[in-house]
C-alpha positions in Angstrom: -15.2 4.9 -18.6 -13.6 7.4 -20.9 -16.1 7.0 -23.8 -19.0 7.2 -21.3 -17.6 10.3 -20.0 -17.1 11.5 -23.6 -20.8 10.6 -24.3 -22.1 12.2 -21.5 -20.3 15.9 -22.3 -16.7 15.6 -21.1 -14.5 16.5 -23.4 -10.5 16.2 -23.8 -8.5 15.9 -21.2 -11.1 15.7 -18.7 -12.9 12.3 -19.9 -9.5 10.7 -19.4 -9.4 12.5 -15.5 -12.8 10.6 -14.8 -11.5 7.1 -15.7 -8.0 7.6 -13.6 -9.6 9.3 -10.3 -12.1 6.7 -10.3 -9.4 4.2 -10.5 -7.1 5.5 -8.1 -9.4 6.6 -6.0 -10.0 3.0 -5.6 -6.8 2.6 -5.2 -6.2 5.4 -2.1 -9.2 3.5 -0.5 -7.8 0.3 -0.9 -4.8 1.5 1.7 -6.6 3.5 3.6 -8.7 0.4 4.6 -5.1 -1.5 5.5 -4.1 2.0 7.4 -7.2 1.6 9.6 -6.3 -2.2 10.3 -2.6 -1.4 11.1 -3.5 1.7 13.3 -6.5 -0.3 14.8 -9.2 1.8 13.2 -11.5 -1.1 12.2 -15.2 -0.7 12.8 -17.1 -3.8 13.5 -20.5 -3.9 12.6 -20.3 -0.7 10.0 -19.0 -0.3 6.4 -16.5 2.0 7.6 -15.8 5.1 4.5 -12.5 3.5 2.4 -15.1 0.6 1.5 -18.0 2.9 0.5 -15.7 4.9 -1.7 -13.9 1.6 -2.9 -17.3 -0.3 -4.1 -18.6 3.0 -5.5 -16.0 3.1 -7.7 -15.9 -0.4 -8.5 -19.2 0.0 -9.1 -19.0 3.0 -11.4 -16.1 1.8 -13.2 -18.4 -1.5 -13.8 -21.8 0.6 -14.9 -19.4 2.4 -17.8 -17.8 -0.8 -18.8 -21.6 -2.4 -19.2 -22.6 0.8 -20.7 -20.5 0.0 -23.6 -20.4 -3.5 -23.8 -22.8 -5.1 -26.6 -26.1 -6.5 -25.2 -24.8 -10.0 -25.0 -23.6 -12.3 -22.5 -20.0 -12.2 -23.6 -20.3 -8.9 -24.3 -21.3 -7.6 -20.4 -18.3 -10.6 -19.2 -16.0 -8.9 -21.6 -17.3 -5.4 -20.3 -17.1 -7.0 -16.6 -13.5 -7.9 -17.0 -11.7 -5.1 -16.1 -13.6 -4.1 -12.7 -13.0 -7.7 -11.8 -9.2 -7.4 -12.8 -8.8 -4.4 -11.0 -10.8 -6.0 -7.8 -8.7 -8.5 -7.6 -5.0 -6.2 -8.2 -6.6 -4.4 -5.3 -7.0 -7.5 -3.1 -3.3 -8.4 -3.9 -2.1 -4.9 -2.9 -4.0 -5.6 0.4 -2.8 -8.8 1.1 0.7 -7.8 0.5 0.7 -4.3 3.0 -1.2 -7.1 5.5 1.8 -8.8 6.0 -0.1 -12.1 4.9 3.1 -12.8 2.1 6.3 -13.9 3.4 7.5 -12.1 6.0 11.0 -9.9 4.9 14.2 -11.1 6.7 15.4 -8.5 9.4 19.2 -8.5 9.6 20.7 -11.4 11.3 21.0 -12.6 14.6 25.1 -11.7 15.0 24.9 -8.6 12.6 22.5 -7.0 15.6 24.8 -8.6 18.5 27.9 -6.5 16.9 25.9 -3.5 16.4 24.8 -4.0 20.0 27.9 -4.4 21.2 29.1 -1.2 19.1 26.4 0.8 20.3 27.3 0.2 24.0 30.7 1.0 23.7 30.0 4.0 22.0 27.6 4.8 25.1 30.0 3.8 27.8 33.0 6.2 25.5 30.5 9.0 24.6 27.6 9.0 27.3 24.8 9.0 24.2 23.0 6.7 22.2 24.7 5.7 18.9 23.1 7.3 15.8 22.3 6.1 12.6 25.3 8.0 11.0 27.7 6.5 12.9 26.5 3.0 13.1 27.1 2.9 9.2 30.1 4.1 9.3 31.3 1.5 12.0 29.8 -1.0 10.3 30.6 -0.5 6.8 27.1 -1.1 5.8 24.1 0.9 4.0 22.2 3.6 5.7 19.2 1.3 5.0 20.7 -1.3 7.0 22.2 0.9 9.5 18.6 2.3 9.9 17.1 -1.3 10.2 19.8 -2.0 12.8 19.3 1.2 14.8 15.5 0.6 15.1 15.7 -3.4 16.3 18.2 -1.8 18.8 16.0 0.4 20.0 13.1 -2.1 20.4 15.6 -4.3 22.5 16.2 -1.5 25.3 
């Protein structure tokens, strides 16, 4: 893509620019798809925009690699390559935001009965809701876990 853009009268810095937005532009549309799964968004029956933007760029990123590649067979599979490559990386990143990989492991079953039974004494002694804060410190644990905790015990109510 770079020596396209160089061939075409971007110069410097900029024929660089062209190959990276293209490629994370791909990239942004890639997640904005899974956004628009997670948050419901899906259209049925249309392309909806992160897939135009995502194949245009595919497709651009494709055109500059043919562009370059000698007027073989190998040569346009070689050329080919790296839109595949990246295609594919993209696929992986969206199967891994989709949740389709193993699931991670939530904290276990009697690590969330003691913070339970932590944050209800701390309700019945200080009329509140425990916080985050002060679950970690009772608990002696990150304030990663203590956040993990804190939301599964607010799902439970």
């Amino acid at each position: 893509m770079r020596r396209t853009a160089l061939e075409n009268g971007q110069t410097g810095w900029m024929a660089w620019a062209i190959a990276i937005c293209i490629d994370l532009t791909c990239v942004m549309a890639a997640r904005e798809r899974q956004r628009d799964k997670r948050t419901g968004r899906t259209t049925t029956g249309r392309v909806s925009w992160p897939v135009v933007v995502m194949t245009g760029g595919i497709t651009l990123s494709l055109a500059a690699n043919l562009h370059q590649a000698y007027p073989t067979v190998w040569g346009w599979l070689t050329a080919a390559t790296p839109a595949v490559a990246f295609l594919i990386a993209i696929s992986m990143l969206e199967r891994r935001a989709s949740g389709t990989a193993e699931p991670a492991p939530g904290p276990s079953t009697a690590l969330v009965a003691y913070a339970q039974r932590l944050a209800d004494e701390h309700r019945a002694k200080h009329g509140e809701a425990i916080s985050p804060t002060t679950l970690q410190a009772r608990l002696g644990v990150s304030a990663q876990l203590a956040t993990d905790l804190f939301r599964t015990l607010k799902g439970t109510r």
